[in-house]
Structure formats: structure tokens, C-alpha cells
C-alpha positions as CSV (number, residue, x, y, z in Angstrom):
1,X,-48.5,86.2,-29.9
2,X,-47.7,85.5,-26.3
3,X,-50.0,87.3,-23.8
4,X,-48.8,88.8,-20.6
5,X,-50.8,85.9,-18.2
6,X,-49.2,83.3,-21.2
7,X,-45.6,84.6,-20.3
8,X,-45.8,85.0,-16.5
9,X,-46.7,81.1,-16.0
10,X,-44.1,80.2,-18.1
11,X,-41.5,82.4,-16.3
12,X,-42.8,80.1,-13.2
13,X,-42.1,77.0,-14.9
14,X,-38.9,78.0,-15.9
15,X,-37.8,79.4,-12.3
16,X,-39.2,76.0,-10.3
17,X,-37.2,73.7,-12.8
18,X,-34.3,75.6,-12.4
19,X,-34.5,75.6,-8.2
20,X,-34.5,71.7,-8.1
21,X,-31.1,70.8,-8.9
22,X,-30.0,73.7,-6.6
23,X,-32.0,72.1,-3.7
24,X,-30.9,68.9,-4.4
25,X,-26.9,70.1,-4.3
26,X,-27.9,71.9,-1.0
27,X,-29.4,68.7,0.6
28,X,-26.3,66.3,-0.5
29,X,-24.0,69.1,1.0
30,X,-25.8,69.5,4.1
31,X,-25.6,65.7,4.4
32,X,-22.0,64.7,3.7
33,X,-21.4,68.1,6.5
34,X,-23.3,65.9,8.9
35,X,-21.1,63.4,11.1
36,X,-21.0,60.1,11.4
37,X,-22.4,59.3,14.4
38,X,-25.9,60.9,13.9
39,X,-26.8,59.5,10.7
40,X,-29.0,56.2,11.2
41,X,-26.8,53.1,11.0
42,X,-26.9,50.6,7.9
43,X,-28.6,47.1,8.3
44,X,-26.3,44.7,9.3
45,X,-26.9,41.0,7.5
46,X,-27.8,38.4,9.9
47,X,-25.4,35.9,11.4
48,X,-25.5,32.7,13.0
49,X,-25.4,32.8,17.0
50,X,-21.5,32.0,18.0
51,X,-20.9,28.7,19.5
52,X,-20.5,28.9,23.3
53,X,-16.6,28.7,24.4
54,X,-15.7,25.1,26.4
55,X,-14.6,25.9,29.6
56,X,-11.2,23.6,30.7
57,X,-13.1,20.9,32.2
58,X,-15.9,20.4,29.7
59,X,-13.0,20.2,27.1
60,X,-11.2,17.6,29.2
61,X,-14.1,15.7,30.0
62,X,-14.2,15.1,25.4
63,X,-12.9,11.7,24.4
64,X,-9.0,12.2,22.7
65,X,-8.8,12.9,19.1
66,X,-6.8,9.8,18.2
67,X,-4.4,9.9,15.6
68,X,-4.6,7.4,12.5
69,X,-2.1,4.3,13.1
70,X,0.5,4.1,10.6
71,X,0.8,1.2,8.7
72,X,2.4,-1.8,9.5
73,X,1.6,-4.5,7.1
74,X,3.3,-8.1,7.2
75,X,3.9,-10.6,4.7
76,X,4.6,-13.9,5.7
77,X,5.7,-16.7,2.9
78,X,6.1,-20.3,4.0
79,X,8.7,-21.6,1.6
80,X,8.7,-25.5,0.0
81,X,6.0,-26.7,0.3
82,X,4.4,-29.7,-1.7
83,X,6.3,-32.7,0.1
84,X,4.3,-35.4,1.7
85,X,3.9,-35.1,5.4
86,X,4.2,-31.6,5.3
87,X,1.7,-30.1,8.0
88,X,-0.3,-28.1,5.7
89,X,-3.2,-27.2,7.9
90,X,-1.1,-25.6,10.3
91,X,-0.1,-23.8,7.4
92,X,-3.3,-23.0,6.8
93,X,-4.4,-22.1,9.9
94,X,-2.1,-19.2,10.8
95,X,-3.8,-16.4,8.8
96,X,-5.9,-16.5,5.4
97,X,-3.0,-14.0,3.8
98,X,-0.4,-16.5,4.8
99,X,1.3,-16.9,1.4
100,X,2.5,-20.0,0.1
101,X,5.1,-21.0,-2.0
102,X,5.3,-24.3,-3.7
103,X,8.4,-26.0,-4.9
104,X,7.2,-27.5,-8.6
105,X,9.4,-30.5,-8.2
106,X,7.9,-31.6,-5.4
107,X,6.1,-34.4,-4.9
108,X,2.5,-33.3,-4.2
109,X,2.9,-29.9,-5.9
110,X,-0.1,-29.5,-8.0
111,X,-2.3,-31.1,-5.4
112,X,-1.5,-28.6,-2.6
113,X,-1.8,-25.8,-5.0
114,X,-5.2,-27.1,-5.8
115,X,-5.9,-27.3,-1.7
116,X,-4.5,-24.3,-1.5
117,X,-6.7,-22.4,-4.4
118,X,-9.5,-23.8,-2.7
119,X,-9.6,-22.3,0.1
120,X,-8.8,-19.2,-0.9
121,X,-4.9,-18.7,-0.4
122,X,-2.2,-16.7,-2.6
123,X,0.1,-18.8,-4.1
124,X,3.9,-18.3,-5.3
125,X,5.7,-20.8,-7.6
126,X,8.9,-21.3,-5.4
127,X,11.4,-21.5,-8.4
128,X,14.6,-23.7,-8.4
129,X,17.6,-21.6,-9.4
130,X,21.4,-22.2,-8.9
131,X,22.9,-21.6,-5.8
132,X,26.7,-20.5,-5.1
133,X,28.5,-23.7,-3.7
134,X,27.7,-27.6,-4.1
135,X,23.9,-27.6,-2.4
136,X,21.7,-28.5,-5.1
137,X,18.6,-27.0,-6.1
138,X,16.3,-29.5,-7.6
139,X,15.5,-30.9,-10.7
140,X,14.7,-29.0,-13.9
141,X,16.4,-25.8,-12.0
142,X,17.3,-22.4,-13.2
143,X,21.1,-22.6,-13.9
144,X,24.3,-20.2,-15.3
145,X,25.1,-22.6,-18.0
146,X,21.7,-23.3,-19.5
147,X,21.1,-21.4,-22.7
148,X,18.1,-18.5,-23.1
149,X,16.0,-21.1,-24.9
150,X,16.6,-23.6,-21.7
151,X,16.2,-21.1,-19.4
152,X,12.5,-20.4,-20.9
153,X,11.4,-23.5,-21.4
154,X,12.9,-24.7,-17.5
155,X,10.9,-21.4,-16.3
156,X,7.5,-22.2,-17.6
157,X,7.3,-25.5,-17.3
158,X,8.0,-24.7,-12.9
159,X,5.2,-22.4,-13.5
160,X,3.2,-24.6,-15.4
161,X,3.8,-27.4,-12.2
162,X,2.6,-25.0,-9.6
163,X,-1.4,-24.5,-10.8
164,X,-2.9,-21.5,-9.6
165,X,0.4,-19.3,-8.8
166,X,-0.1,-15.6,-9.3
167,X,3.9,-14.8,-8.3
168,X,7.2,-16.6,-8.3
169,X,10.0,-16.0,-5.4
170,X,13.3,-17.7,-6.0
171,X,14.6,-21.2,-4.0
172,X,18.1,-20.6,-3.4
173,X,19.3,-18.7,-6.5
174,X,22.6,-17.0,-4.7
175,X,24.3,-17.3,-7.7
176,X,21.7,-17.4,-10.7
177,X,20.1,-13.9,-9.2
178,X,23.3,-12.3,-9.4
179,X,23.4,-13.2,-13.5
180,X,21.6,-10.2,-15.8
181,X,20.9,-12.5,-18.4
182,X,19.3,-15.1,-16.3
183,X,17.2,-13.1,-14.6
184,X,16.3,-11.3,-17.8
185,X,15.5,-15.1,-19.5
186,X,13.4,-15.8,-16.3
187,X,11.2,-12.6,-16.5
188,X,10.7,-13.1,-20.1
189,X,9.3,-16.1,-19.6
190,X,6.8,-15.9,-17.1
191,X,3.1,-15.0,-17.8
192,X,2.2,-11.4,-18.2
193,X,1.0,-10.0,-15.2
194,X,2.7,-12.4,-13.1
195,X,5.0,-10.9,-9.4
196,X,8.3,-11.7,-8.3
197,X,9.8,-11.1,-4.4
198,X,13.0,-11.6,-4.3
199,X,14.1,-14.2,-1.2
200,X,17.0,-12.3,-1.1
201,X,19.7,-15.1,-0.9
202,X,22.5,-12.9,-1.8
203,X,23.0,-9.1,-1.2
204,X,24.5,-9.3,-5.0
205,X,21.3,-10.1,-6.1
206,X,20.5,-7.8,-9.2
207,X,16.7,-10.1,-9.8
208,X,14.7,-6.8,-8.4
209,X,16.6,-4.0,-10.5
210,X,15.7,-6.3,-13.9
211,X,11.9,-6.6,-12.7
212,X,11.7,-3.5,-12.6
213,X,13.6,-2.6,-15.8
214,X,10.7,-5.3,-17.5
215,X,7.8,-3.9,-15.7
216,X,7.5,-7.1,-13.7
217,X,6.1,-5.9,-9.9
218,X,8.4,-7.1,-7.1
219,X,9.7,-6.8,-3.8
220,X,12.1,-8.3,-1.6
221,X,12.6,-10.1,1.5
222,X,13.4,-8.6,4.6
223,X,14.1,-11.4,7.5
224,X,14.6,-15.0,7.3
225,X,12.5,-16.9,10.0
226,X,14.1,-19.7,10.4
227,X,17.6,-19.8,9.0
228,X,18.1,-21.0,12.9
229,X,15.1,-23.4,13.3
230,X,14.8,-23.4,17.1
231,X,12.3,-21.8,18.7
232,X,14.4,-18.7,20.3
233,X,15.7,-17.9,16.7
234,X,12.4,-18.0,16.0
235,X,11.4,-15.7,18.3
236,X,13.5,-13.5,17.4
237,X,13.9,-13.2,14.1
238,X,9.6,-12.8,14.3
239,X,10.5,-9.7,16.5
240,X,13.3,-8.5,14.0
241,X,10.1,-8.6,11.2
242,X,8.0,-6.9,13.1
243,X,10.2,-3.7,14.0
244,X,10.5,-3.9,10.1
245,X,7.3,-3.0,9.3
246,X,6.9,-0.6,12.3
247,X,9.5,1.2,10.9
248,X,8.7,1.2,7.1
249,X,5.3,-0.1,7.2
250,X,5.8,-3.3,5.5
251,X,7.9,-5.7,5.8
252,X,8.5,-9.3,4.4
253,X,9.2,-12.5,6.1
254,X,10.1,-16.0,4.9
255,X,10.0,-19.0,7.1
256,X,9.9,-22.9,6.4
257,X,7.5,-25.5,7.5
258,X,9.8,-26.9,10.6
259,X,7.8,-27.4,13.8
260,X,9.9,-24.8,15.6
261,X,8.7,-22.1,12.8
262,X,5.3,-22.6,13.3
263,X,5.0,-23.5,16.6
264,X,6.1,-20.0,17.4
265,X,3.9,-18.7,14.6
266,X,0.7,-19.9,16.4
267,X,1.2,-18.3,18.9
268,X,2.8,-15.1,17.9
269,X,0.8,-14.3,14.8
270,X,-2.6,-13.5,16.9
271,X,-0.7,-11.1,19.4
272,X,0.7,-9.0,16.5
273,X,-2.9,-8.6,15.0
274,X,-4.3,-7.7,18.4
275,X,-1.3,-5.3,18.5
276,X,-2.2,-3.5,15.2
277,X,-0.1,-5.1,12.1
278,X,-2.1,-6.9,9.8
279,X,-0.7,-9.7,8.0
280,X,-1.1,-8.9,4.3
281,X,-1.0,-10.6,0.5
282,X,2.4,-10.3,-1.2
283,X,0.2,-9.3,-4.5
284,X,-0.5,-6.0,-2.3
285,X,2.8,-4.8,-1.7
286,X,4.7,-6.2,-5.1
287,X,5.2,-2.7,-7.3
């Protein structure tokens, strides 16, 4: 049995548990009534201190933001070479990614390819092929009227002659590049992993669209040096390659070992470096 002190204090209980929610609805009222600008402002998060603005002549007084140079890579071949007398330090001398391609029925051909490997020059087996008209390409030469079997026995025993040759480009060839199945016979033939630039002796040439069809890298000649081999020709057929590979970044040049040719080339070949193109490998442009 409850007693009257028992039931007032719990009459209090119950009243003071009743008033809290009530106060607590009054004060979030009263609150969201009151505006904006007189409730204390939120902590704002720390930020780093703004970098000061440049006025015009501290920003002209700032070294130019100089754009990257495209490129404008060269590669020079000096065709058949391997003959006695020929002036292979000259050769040499022009640039360390001068490449060098070696006729294998010439007389001193595995001895300049060994001079050559030596001292650290790419080497190209210049491969005899049938031309269109009576000049004759050599001994042991590609030609039309050889067989498949002849044509891959003639093909590796040239590369077998040039020691040391990581890429073939044909010597003459106008009509033997023009001929599917040759060209197939030749790319069968050579070593796996071996390159071929096409000298480009013919604009019927169809020697690039097999190599790639075989997944033998290649690319092809742009200028001829020294078609001309006087020293104006020279001059500007060098000129000719050099716009090439301004325009499209590479280009590829084949010249001869006649004392216009590299005349002209010692003396040209440093000014185009100390303009910007670099003279290049043909094993880094072949794809």
C-alpha cells in the first residue's frame, strides 16, 4: 500500500521526466527561429597561404618556357663498300651512326665488316639484285629467272659474305623489287630478326609491302646523295634530306663513297647536329 508522501514523490518524477522533451523541442525551436547572422560561425579547416600574384615585369623577367623540339632524326647509308682503296676512315669518321652497307662480292668484304664491327658501326649486307636494262649487278646476284631454291641459296650465302650485318638494303634491284615472288624468296631466306630499307630504285617497288606482310621491319629511302656526284648536287640533295626529316621526323639518305659525297659530308654533317637533327641507326627507325 502506497502512502501519501510515497505517491507525491513519484507524481514529481513522473512530471520532471515528462517536461524534458518539452524543453528540449522549445530550445530547438527557439534556435532554428534565430537568424543566421547571430549564431557563432563554424570552424573553417585551415588552408595553405595563396601564392603571391607576379606582377608584368617579374613575369617577364622568368626565362621562356621552351617548347620540346620535334624530332628530326637522319639516317645516312654509304652504299658499296668493301673495294680496295676505298677511303674507309672518312667513312668512319663522319658520325658513329653512319651506316654501312657492304657489297658481298666485293673484294675486301668480310675484312671491312670486321673493321667495321670493331669499332662499333651498324652494318647492312648491300644485296645484288637484277636491275631493269643491261647494267649488271654483280656476281652471285638476285635475279627474275633464278628459281625459289636459287634465290635462297644466292640470298644467304651474300649474307653469309657480309659478317656482322644486322640488315640488308638492295644494290640496284629496279626490276627484281618489283617481282612478289622474289622478294618473297629473299625475305624467306634471311635470318630471323634480320631489317630491310628499301634503296628505292624503282617507284614499282612492291619489296616494303612484302616485308611487312612477313613481319620483316623495314623502311625506305628517301633522297639519293649522289646520283649527281659533284659537290653542288651534293649539296643539295643533303638539303633536300634534311627538310625530309624536318618535316616527318626521319628521313633516310643514301650516298656513295666518291670524294664529292663525302667531302660535302664533312663538312655538312656537324652543322646539322649543332642545328638539332641527330644522325640516327637504321635498326631505330626499321618497323
Amino acid at each position: 500500500m502506497t502512502t501519501e508522501g510515497g505517491a507525491r514523490a513519484t507524481f514529481r518524477t513522473i512530471a520532471v521526466l515528462t517536461l524534458i522533451p518539452v524543453a528540449a523541442f522549445v530550445a530547438y525551436f527557439l534556435f532554428s527561429r534565430t537568424p543566421l547572422a547571430s549564431r557563432p560561425p563554424h570552424p573553417q579547416p585551415s588552408t595553405p597561404n595563396p601564392q603571391p600574384r607576379l606582377t608584368t615585369s617579374e613575369q617577364s623577367a622568368l626565362p621562356p618556357v621552351r617548347a620540346k623540339r620535334a624530332r628530326r632524326d637522319i639516317v645516312l647509308i654509304i652504299d658499296d663498300l668493301g673495294f680496295e682503296g676505298q677511303p674507309l676512315e672518312r667513312v668512319m669518321a663522319l658520325d658513329p651512326n653512319v651506316n654501312c652497307a657492304i657489297l658481298p662480292n666485293s673484294t675486301r668484304a668480310a675484312e671491312f665488316a670486321e673493321k667495321l664491327n670493331a669499332r662499333g658501326f651498324e652494318i647492312l649486307c648491300h644485296l645484288p639484285m637484277e636491275p631493269r636494262g643491261s647494267e649488271a649487278p654483280g656476281r652471285n646476284a638476285i635475279l627474275t629467272s633464278m628459281s625459289d631454291d636459287e634465290i635462297t641459296r644466292a640470298t644467304k650465302e651474300n649474307v653469309g659474305a657480309v659478317p656482322h650485318a644486322r640488315g640488308i638494303n638492295n644494290h640496284m634491284g629496279s626490276l627484281a623489287t618489283t617481282d612478289r615472288r622474289v622478294m618473297t624468296s629473299v625475305f624467306r631466306a634471311i635470318p630471323d630478326g634480320m631489317y630491310f630499307v628499301d634503296s628505292r630504285t624503282t617507284g614499282g617497288s612492291v619489296a616494303a609491302e612484302i616485308a611487312h606482310e612477313m613481319n620483316v621491319r623495314t623502311a625506305a629511302r628517301n633522297v639519293f646523295l649522289d646520283d649527281v656526284a659533284t659537290e653542288a648536287s651534293v649539296r643539295t640533295q643533303l638539303a633536300a634530306l634534311a627538310a625530309s626529316a624536318e618535316r616527318n621526323g626521319v628521313a633516310i639518305g643514301i650516298g656513295h663513297p666518291h670524294p664529292a659525297t663525302l667531302r660535302v659530308l664533312a663538312e655538312k654533317v656537324p652543322e646539322l647536329r649543332a642545328q638539332g637533327f641527330r644522325f640516327v641507326r637504321a635498326s631505330a627507325v626499321v618497323r
